[in-house]
C-alpha positions in Angstrom: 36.4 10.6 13.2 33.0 9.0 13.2 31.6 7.2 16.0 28.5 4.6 16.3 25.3 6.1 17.7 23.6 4.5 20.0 20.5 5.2 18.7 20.8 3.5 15.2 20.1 5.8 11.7 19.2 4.6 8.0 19.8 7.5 5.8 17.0 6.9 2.9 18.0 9.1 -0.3 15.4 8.4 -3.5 17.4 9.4 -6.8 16.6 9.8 -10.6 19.2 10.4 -12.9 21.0 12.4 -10.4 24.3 11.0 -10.1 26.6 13.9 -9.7 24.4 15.7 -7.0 24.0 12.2 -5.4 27.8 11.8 -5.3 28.1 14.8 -3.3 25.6 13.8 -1.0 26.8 11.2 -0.2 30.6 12.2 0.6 29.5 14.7 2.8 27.5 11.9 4.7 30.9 10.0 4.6 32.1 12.7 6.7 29.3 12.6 9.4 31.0 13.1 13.3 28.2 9.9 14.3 28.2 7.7 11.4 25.4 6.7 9.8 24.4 3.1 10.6 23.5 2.1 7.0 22.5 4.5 3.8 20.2 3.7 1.7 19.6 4.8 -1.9 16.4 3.8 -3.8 17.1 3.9 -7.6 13.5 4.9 -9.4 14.5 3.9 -12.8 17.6 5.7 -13.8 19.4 5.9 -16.8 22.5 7.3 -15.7 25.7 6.2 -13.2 23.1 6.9 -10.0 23.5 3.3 -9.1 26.7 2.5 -9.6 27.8 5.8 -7.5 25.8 5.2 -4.6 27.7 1.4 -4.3 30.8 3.1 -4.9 30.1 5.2 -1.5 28.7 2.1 0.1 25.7 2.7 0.0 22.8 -0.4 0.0 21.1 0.0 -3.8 17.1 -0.4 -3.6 15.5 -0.3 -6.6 12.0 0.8 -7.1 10.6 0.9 -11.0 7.5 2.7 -10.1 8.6 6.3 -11.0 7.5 8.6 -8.9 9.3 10.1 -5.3 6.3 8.4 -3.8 7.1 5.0 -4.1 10.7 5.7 -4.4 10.7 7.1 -0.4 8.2 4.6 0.8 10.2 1.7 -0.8 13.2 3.3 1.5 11.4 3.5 4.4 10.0 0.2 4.2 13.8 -1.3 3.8 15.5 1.1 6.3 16.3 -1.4 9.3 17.7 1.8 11.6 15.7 2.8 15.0 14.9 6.0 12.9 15.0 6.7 9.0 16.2 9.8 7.9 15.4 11.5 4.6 17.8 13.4 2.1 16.9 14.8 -1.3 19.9 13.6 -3.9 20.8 17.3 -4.2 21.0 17.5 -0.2 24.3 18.7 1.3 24.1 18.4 4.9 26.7 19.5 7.2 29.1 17.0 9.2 27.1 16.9 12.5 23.5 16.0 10.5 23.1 12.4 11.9 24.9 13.6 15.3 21.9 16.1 15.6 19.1 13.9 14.5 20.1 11.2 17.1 20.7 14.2 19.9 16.9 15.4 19.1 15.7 12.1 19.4 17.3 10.8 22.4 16.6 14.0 24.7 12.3 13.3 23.9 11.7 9.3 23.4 8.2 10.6 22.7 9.2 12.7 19.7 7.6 11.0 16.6 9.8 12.9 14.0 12.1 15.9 13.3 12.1 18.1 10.0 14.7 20.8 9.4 15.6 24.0 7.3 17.9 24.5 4.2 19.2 27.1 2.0 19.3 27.3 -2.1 23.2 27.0 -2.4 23.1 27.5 -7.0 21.1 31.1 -6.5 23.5 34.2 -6.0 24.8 35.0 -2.7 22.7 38.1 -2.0 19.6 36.1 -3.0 20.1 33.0 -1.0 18.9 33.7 2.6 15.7 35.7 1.5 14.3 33.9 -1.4 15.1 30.3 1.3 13.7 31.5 3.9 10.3 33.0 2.2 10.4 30.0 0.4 10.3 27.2 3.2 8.7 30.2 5.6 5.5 29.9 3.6 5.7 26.2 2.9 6.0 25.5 7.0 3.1 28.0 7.6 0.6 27.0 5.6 1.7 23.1 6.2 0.8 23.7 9.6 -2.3 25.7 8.9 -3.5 21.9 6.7 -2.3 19.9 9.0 -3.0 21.1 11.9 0.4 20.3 13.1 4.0 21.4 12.2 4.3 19.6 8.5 8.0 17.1 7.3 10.5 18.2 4.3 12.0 15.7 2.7 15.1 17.2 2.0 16.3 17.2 5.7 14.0 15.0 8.2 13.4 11.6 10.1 11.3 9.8 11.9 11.3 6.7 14.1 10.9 3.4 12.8 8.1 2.3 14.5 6.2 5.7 13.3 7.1 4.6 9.7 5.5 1.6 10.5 2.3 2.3 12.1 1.5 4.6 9.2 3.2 2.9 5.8 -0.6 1.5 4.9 -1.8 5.0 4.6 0.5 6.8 2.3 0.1 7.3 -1.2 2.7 5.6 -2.9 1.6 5.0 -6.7 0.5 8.9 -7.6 3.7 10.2 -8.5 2.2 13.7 -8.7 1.3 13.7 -4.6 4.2 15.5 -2.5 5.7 12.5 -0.5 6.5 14.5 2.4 3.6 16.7 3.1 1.7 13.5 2.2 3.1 11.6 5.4 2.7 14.4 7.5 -0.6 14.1 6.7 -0.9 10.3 7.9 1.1 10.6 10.8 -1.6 13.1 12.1 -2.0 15.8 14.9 -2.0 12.8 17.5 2.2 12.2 16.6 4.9 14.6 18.1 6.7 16.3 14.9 9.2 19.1 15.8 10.5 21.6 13.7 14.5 22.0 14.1 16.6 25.0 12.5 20.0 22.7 13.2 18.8 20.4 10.5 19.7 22.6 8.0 20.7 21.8 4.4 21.8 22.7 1.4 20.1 22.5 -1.5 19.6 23.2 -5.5 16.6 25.7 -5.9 16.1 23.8 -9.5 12.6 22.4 -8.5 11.9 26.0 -8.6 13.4 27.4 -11.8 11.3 28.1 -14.7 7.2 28.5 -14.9 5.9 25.3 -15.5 8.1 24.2 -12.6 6.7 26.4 -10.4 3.3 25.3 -11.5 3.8 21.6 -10.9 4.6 22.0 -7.6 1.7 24.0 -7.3 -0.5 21.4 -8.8 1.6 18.4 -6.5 0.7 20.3 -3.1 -3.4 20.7 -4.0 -3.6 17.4 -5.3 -1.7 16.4 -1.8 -4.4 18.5 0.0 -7.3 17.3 -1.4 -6.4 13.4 -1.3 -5.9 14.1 2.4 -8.9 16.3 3.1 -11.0 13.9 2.0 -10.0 12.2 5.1 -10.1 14.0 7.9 -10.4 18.4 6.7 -8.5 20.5 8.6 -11.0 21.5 11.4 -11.5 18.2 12.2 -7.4 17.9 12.6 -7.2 20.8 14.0 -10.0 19.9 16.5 -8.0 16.4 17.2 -5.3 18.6 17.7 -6.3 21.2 20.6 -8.0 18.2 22.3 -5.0 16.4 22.5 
């Protein structure tokens, strides 16, 4: 049975057209052992049942008609109303003690900004899953860090307190749907916010994003593009300088 955390949780989940993986998203977060206090699902312009599922589940329908996972996420985060805002991916599958986890990490360290987990491809074959997940996110963490200057988000499994959220929403890019939303908030909350990498957040999740060539090159594309618009800010030795002074 679920209980009600003390520490409240909106559980923001952008979808396109994704209304089967969304469905079983969202029964697993029906299952939680602490209850999520509201979910919220931002429609980006879909054409299929997406909607109509996530208000089945009872979930709060936000619609955002800028395509893009940009505006989609920020449009979540700006209507979550918990003390922290979690992030899935539609395709998510978190186990039942996600939300009991998130609001464990965040009430041992009231100074913790945010938390980002792990996951693991569940559609590749068994005997590929663990290596080809763990290189993949491996790298992705690595380098992150090595930009940033600090340990980077993934949207697929992470949250962050409200009042982070809203000391940063002016500096996100929310209109270029090609930017990579979550590497793109890292980037604004900065080296001088507490984020903390946590391996008990881990997910399932579809390794579709990464199937096929011009897939793999978009992704690419999305994390320079991310780079560079942030770079342009503050480079990485100057983050990383903020960083060690700190």
């Amino acid at each position: 049975m679920s209980t009600a955390p003390a520490t409240t949780v909106s559980v923001v989940i952008p979808v396109r057209d994704d209304a089967v993986e969304l469905a079983a998203c969202l029964a697993r977060l029906s299952r939680q052992t602490v209850a999520p206090w509201e979910v919220v699902v931002v429609d980006n312009g879909s054409a299929d049942d997406s909607a109509a599922v996530a208000a089945a589940w009872g979930a709060r329908v936000v619609p955002e008609p800028r395509i893009g996972i940009p505006a989609a996420a920020a449009t979540g985060y700006d209507s979550a109303r918990g003390d922290v805002i979690a992030r899935l991916d539609a395709d998510s599958r978190p186990d039942e003690r996600w939300v009991e986890r998130i609001v464990a990490a965040m009430g041992a360290d009231p100074h913790l900004d945010a938390v980002t987990g792990s996951g693991q491809f569940f559609d590749l074959p068994v005997v590929l899953r663990a290596g080809v997940s763990g290189a993949y996110l491996g790298a992705y963490y690595v380098l992150a860090h090595l930009a940033l200057g600090h340990t980077a988000l993934w949207g697929s499994s992470m949250a962050m307190r409200r009042d982070a959220w809203l000391a940063v929403r002016s500096r996100v890019s929310r209109l270029d749907p090609e930017v990579h939303d979550d590497l793109d908030l890292a980037f604004a909350l900065g080296p001088g916010r507490r984020i903390r990498f946590d391996p008990s957040l881990r997910v399932g999740v579809s390794a579709r994003s990464l199937r096929g060539h011009a897939q793999r090159v978009r992704r690419f594309d999305r994390a320079w593009r991310t780079l560079r618009l942030n770079w342009r800010v503050a480079p990485p030795w100057e983050r990383w300088r903020a960083r060690l002074a700190r």
